[in-house]
C-alpha positions as CSV (number, residue, x, y, z in Angstrom):
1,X,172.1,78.0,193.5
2,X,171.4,73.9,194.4
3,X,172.0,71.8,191.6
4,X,169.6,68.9,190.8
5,X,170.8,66.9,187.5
6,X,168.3,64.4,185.4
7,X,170.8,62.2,184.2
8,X,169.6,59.5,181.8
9,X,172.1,56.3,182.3
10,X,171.9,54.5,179.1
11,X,170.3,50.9,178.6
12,X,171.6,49.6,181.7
13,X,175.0,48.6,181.7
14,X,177.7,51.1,182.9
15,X,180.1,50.7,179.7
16,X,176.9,52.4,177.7
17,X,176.9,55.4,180.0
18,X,177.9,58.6,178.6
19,X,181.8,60.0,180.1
20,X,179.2,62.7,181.2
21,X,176.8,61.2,182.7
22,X,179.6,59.4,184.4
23,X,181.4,62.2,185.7
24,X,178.0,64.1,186.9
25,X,177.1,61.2,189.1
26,X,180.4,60.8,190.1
27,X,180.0,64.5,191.6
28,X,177.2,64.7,193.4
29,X,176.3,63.6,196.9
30,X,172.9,61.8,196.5
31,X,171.4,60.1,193.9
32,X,168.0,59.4,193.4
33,X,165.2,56.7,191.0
34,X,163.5,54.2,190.6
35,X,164.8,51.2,192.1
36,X,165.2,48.7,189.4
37,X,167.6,51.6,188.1
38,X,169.5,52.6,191.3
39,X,170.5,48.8,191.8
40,X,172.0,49.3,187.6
41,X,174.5,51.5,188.8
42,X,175.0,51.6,192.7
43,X,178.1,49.2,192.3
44,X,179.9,51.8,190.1
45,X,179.4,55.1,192.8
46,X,180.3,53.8,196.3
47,X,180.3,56.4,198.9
48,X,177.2,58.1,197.7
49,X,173.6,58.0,198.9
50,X,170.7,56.4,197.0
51,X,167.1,57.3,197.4
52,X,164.6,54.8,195.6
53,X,160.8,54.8,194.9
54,X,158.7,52.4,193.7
55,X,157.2,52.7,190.2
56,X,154.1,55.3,189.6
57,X,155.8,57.4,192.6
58,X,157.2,59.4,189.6
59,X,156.2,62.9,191.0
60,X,157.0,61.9,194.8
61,X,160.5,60.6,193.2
62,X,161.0,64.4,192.0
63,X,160.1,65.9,195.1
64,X,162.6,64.0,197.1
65,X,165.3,64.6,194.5
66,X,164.3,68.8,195.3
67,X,164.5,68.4,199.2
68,X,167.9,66.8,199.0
69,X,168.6,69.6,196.1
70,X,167.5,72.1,198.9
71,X,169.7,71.1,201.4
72,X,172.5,72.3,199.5
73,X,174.0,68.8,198.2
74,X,174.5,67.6,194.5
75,X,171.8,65.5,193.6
76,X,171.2,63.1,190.3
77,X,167.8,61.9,189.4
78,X,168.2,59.1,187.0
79,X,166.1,57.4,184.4
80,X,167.3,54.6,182.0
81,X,168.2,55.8,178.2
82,X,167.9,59.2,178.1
83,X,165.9,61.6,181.1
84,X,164.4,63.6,178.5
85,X,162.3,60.4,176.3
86,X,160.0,59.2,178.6
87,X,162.1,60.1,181.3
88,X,161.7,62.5,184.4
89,X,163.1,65.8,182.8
90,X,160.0,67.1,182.1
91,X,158.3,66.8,185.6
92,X,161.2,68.2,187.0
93,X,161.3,70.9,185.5
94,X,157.8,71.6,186.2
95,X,157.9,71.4,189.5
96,X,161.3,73.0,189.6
97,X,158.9,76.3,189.6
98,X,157.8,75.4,193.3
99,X,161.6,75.1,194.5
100,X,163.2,79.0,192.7
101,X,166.5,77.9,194.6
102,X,167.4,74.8,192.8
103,X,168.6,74.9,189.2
104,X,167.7,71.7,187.0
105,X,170.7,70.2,184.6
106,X,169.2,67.8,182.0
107,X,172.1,65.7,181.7
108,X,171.6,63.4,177.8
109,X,171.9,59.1,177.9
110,X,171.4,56.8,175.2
111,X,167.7,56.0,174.6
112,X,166.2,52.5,173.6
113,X,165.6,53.6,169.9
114,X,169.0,53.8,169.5
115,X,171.0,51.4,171.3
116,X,168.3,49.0,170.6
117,X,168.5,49.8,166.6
118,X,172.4,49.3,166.5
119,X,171.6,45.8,168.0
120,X,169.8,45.0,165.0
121,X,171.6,46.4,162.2
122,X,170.5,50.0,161.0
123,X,166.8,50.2,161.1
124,X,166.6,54.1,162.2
125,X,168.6,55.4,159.0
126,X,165.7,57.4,157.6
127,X,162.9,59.0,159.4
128,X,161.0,57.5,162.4
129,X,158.7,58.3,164.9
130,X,159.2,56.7,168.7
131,X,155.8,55.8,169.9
132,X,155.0,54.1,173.4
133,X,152.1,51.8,173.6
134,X,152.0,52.7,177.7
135,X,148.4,54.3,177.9
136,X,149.0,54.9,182.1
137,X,149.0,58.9,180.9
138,X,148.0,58.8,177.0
139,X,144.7,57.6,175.6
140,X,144.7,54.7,173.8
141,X,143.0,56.3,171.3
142,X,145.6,59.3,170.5
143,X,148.4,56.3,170.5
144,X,146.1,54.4,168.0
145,X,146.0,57.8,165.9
146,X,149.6,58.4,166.3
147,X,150.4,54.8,165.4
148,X,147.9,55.3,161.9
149,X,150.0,58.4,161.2
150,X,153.3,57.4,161.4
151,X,152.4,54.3,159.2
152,X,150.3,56.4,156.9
153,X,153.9,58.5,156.4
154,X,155.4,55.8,156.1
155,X,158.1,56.3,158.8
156,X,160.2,53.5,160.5
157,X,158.4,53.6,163.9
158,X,160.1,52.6,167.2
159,X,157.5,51.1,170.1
160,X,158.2,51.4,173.3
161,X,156.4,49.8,176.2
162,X,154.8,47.0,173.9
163,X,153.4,45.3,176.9
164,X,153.2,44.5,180.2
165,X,150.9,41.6,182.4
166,X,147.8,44.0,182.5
167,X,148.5,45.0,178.4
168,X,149.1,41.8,176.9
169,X,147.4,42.4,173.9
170,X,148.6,46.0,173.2
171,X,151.1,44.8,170.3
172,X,148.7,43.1,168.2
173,X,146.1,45.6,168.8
174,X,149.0,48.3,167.4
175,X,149.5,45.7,164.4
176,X,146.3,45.5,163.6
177,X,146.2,49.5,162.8
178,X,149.6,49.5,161.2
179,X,148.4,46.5,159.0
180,X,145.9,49.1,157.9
181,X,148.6,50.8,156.0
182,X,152.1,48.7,155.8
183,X,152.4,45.3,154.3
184,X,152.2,41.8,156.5
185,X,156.0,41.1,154.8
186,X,157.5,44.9,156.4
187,X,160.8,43.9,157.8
188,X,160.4,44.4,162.1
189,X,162.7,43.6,164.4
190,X,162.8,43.0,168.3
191,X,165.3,43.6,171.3
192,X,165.3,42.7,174.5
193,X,167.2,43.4,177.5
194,X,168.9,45.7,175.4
195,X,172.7,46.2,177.2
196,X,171.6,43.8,179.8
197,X,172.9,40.7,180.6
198,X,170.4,38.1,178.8
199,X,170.5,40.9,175.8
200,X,168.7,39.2,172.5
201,X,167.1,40.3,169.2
202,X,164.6,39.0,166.3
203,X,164.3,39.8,162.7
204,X,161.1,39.3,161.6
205,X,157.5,40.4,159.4
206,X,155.0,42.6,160.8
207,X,152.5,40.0,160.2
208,X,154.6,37.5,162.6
209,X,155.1,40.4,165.1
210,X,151.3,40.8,165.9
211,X,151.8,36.9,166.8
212,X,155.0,37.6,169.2
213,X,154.4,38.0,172.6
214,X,156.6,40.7,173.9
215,X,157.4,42.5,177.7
216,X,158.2,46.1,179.0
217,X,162.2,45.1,178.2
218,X,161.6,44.3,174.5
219,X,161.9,47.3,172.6
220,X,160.1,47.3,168.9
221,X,161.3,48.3,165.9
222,X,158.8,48.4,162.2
223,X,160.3,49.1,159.2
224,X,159.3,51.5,156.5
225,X,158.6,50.4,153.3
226,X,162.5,50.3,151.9
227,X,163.7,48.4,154.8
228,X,165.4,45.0,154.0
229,X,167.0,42.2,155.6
230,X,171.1,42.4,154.7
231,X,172.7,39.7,156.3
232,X,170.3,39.1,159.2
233,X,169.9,42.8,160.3
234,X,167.8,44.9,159.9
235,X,168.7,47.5,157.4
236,X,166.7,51.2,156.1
237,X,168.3,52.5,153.3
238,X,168.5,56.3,153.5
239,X,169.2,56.3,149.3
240,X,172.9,56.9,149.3
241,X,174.4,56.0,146.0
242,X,177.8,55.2,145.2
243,X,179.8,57.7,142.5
244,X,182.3,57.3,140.2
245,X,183.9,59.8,138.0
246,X,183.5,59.4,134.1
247,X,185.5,60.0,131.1
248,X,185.8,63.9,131.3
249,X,186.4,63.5,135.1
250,X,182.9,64.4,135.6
251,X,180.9,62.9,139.0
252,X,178.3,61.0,138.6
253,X,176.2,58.8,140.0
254,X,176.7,55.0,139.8
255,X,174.1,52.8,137.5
């Protein structure tokens, strides 16, 4: 059986790699993606050979990856964070129906939600919901329902894709619906470049972040309605409580 892994590589810099996602890479014979994420890691496999496409070649990208696969040579396609949020998992194993002789390995990486949320603090602690603003292959109007839901539930919501030079405007117009339902003052914080040289976050109120102007490698984070500012970071208490024992050696919680 032909191997053909979807390996998702992390934020970008090789020391936030999984050992796994390491060692597949190090195995195989070609590797294949988009070229802003080949040139991340092509200093760190030399000897192998690197297929690119450009972006929205996403399904020409997988077919590549199979006729390499088909050949009978190891092949990696990878995605930044992790293959299987946003990434190309998915289409590969749909098409991996056309190609019976080629087995798909989704290999797991560290998506933006969470290396970007231990850059600011601990925003993720409770529930959340991971939404991208990217309307390329979803309806603005089911994001715009997803985005009223998840404030409605009142979930800590990571956005992905905030913007870009054709969807400038796409932050505040996903502020304006969460503003329906969460407070100007919830806590929001934003990252960008996250594990990337130029790497840099923000604190700041959901009524200052429909102000910010943001890019496609700032990653979003909104608060729920316990999250607070300890510190400077961003912090969602999940409700622990501390316990001490009382005169009868009986635990309980702390006042």
């Amino acid at each position: 059986m032909n191997k053909l892994y979807a390996v998702g590589i992390g934020p970008g810099d090789y020391s936030h790699m999984t050992l796994e996602a390491a060692q597949v890479l190090e195995t195989c014979d070609v590797i294949v993606g988009y070229t802003v994420y080949v040139d991340l890691v092509k200093e760190h496999f030399p000897g192998k050979e690197f297929l690119t496409t450009p972006m929205r070649q996403e399904e020409r990208r997988c077919r590549m990856a199979f006729e390499e696969a088909a050949k009978g040579r190891t092949v990696a396609m990878i995605c930044s964070g992790d293959s299987g949020v946003y990434g190309m998992a998915g289409l590969l194993l749909e098409l991996g129906r056309e190609f019976p002789d080629c087995e798909v390995e989704v290999i797991s990486g560290v998506t933006a939600a969470l290396s970007g949320a231990a850059v600011l603090g601990a925003p993720l602690i409770h529930d959340f919901a991971v939404i991208s603003l990217s309307d390329l292959l979803t309806p603005w109007e089911l994001i715009e329902k997803r985005l009223a839901c998840a404030a409605e539930g009142d979930f800590s919501i990571c956005i992905y894709n905030p913007s870009s030079r054709k969807r400038n405007d796409y932050l505040k117009k996903a502020c304006r619906v969460l503003l329906e339902t969460k407070a100007p003052d919830t806590v929001c914080g934003l990252v960008r470049n996250i594990g990337r040289e130029g790497q840099s976050f923000r604190v700041l109120t959901l009524a200052e972040l429909a102000e910010t102007e943001t890019d496609m490698f700032t990653t979003v984070f909104v608060g729920n309605s316990a999250t607070r500012v300890i510190d400077g970071r961003m912090v969602t208490p999940r409700g622990y409580r501390s316990e001490r024992e009382d005169g009868e050696g009986k635990t309980v919680p702390a006042e």
